[in-house]
C-alpha positions as CSV (number, residue, x, y, z in Angstrom):
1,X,-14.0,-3.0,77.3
2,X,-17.4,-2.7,75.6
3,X,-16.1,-0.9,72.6
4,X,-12.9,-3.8,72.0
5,X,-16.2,-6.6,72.3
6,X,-17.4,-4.0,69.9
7,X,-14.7,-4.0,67.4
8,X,-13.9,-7.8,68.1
9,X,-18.0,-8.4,67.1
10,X,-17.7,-6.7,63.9
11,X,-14.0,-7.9,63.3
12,X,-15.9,-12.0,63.5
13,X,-18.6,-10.8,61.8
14,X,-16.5,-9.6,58.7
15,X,-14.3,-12.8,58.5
16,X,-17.3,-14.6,58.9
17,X,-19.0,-12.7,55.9
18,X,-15.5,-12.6,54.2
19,X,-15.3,-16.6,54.5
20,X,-19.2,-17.1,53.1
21,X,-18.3,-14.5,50.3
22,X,-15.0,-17.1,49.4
23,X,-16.8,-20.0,49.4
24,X,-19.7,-19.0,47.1
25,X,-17.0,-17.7,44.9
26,X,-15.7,-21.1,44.9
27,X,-18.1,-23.0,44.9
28,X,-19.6,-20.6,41.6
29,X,-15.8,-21.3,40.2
30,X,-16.7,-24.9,40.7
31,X,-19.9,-25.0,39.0
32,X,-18.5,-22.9,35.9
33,X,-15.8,-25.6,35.3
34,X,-18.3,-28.0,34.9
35,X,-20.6,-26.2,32.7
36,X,-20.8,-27.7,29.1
37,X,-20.4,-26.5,25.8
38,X,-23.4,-26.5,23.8
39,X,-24.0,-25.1,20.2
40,X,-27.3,-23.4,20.7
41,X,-27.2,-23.7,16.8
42,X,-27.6,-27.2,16.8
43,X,-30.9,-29.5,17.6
44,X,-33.0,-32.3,16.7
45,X,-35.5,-29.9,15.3
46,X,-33.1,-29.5,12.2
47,X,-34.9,-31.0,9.1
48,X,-31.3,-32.7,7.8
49,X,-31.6,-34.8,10.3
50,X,-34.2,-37.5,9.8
51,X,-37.1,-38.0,12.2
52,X,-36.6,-41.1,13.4
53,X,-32.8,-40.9,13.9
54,X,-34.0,-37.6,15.9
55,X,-36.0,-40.3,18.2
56,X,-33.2,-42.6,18.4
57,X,-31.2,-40.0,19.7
58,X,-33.5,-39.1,22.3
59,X,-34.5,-42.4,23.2
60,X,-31.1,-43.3,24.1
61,X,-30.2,-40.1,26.1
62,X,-33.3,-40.9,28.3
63,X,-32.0,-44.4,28.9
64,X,-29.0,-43.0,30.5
65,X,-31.0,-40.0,32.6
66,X,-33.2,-42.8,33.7
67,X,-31.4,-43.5,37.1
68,X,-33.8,-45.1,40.2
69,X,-35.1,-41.7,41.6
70,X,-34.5,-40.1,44.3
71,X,-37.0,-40.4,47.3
72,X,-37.1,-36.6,47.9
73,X,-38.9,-36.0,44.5
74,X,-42.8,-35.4,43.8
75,X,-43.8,-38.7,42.1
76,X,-46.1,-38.0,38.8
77,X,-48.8,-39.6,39.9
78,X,-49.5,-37.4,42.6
79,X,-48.1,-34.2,40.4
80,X,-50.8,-35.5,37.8
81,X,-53.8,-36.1,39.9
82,X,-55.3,-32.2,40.3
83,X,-54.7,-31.9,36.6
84,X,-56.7,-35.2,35.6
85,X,-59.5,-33.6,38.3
86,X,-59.5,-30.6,36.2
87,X,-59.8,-32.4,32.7
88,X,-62.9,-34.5,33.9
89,X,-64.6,-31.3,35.1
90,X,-63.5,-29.3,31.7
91,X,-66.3,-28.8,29.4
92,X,-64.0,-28.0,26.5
93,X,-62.3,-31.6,27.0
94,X,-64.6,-34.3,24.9
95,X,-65.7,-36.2,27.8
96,X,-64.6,-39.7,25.7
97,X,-60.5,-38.2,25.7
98,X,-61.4,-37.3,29.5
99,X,-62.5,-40.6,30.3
100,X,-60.1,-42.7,28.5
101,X,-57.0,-40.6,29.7
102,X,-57.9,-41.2,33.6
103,X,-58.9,-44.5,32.9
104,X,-55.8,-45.7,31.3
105,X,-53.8,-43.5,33.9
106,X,-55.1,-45.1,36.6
107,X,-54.6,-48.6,35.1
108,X,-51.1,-47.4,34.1
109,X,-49.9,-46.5,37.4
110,X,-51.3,-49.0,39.1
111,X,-49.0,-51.2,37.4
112,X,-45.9,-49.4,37.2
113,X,-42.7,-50.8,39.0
114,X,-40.2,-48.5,40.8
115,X,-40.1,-44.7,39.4
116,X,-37.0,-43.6,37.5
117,X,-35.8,-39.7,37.5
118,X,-37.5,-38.2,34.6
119,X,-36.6,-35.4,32.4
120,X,-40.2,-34.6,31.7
121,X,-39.3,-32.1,28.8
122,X,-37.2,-33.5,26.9
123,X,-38.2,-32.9,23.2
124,X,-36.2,-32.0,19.9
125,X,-35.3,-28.3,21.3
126,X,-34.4,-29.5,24.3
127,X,-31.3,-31.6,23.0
128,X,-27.9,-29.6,21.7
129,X,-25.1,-30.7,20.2
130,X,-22.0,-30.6,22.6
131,X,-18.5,-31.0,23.0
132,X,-18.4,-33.6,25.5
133,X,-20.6,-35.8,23.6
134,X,-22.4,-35.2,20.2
135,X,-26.0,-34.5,22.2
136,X,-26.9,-33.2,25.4
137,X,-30.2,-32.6,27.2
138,X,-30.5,-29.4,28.7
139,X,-33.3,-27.5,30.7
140,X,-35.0,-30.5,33.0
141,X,-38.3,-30.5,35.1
142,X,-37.6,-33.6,37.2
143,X,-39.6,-36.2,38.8
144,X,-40.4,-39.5,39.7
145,X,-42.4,-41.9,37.6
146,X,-42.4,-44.2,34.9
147,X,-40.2,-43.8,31.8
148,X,-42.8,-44.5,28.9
149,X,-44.6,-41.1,29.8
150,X,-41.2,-39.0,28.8
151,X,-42.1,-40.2,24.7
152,X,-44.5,-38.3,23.6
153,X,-42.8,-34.6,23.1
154,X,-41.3,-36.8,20.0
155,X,-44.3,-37.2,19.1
156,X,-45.8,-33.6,18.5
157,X,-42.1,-32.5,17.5
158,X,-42.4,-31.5,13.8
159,X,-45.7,-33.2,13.3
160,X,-46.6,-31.9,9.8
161,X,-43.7,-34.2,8.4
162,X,-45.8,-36.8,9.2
163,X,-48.3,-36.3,7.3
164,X,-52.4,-37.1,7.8
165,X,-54.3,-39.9,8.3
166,X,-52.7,-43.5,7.2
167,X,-49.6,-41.6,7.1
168,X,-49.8,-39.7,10.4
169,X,-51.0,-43.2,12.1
170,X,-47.5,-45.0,11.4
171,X,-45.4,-42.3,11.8
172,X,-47.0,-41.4,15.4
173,X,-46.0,-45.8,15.9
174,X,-42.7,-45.7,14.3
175,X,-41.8,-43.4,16.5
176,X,-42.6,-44.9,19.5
177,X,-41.0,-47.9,18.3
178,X,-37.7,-46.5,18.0
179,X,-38.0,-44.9,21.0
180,X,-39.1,-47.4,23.3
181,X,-36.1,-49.8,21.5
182,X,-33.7,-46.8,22.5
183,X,-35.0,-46.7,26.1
184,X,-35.1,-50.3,26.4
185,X,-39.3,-50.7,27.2
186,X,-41.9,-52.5,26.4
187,X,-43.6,-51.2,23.2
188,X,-47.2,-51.5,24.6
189,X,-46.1,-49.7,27.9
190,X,-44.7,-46.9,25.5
191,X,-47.6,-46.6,23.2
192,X,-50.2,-46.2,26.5
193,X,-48.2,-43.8,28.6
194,X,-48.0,-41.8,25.1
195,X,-52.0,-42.4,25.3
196,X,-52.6,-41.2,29.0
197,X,-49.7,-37.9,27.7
198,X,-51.7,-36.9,24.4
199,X,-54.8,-36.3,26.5
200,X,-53.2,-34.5,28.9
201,X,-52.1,-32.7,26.5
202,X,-55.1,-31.8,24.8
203,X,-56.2,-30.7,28.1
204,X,-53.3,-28.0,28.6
205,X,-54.1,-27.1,25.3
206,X,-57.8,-26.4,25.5
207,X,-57.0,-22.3,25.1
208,X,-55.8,-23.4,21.9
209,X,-57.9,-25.5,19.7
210,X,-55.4,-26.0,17.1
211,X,-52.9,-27.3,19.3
212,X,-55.4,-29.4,21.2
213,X,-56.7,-30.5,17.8
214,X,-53.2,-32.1,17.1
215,X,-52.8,-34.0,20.2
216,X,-56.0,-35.2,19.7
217,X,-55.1,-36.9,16.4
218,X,-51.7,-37.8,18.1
219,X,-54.3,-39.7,20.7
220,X,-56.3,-41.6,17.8
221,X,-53.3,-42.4,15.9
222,X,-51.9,-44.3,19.4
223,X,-55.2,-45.8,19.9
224,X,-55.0,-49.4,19.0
């Protein structure tokens, strides 16, 4: 009797792994059909395609990924928060960008209506040509927040094409306006949340004083 419980254990057990096994497999099946087909070849980071359509582009595929969010994910306020702490305390952050950055934040957020599912890496690499459709944004980092903080990768995609100074100042703007036109936001809303996103930026990029350099003129170039 013990050894046919025995056999009858390992005989459950098996289907049991058996049945697991079948349903991954078909579940992975399930997946696979639905993957897309993306030419890797193909971005907005291609210089025959001009700047600005590049923005449009993106604009209007965040429009579509900006759905109400789901409750379950980490709003960006709170994902922010340790990260504007940091900045304040960082000696190699000018105190004025550290300032300015949290202050605005703070104002920003304060004000902000319900939080959309963002990409929150959506820049000119990140978008493919596809089959489906003729762009597709791939590789996501989602949370919850407000949509004008998802412009500013745009922004320091190919950056030397716009230029210094005069020039750099209303290409950083032209860009935002085409992208907060595409997304369907307020312009203002846009140009701060691309504000608050430069400093950060020039805080994660404080190992790197070239890069930091650059969002730092992104920053002044936003700065009314």
């Amino acid at each position: 009797a013990h050894c046919r419980q025995h056999h009858e254990t390992i005989a459950v057990t098996q289907c049991h792994v058996e049945n697991r096994a079948t349903r991954h497999c078909t579940g992975l099946q399930r997946r696979l059909d639905h993957l897309e087909r993306l030419d890797n070849t193909r971005d907005l980071q291609d210089p025959a395609m001009e700047a600005e359509d590049a923005c449009a582009v993106m604009g209007a595929l965040l429009a579509r990924l900006h759905v109400p969010a789901p409750p379950m994910l980490v709003r960006l306020e709170d994902f922010l928060a340790p990260h504007f702490s940091r900045m304040l305390r960082e000696p190699r952050v000018p105190h004025r960008v550290a300032q300015r950055t949290t202050g605005l934040a703070r104002e920003l957020f304060a004000s902000a209506g319900e939080p959309v599912l963002l990409h929150t890496d959506l820049h000119f690499a990140n978008v493919l040509a596809g089959g489906r459709e003729p762009w597709l944004a791939i590789d996501p980092k989602p949370l919850a927040g407000p949509a004008g903080f998802e412009i500013q990768p745009a922004l320091r995609n190919r950056m030397t094409e716009m230029g210094t100074g005069a020039s750099l100042r209303w290409c950083v703007r032209r860009r935002v306006e085409v992208m907060a036109e595409a997304m369907g936001i307020d312009l203002d809303e846009a140009r701060a949340w691309s504000m608050v996103h430069s400093g950060l930026q020039v805080h994660w990029a404080r190992d790197s004083p070239e890069d930091a350099s650059q969002q730092l003129a992104l920053m002044k170039a936003l700065d009314t």
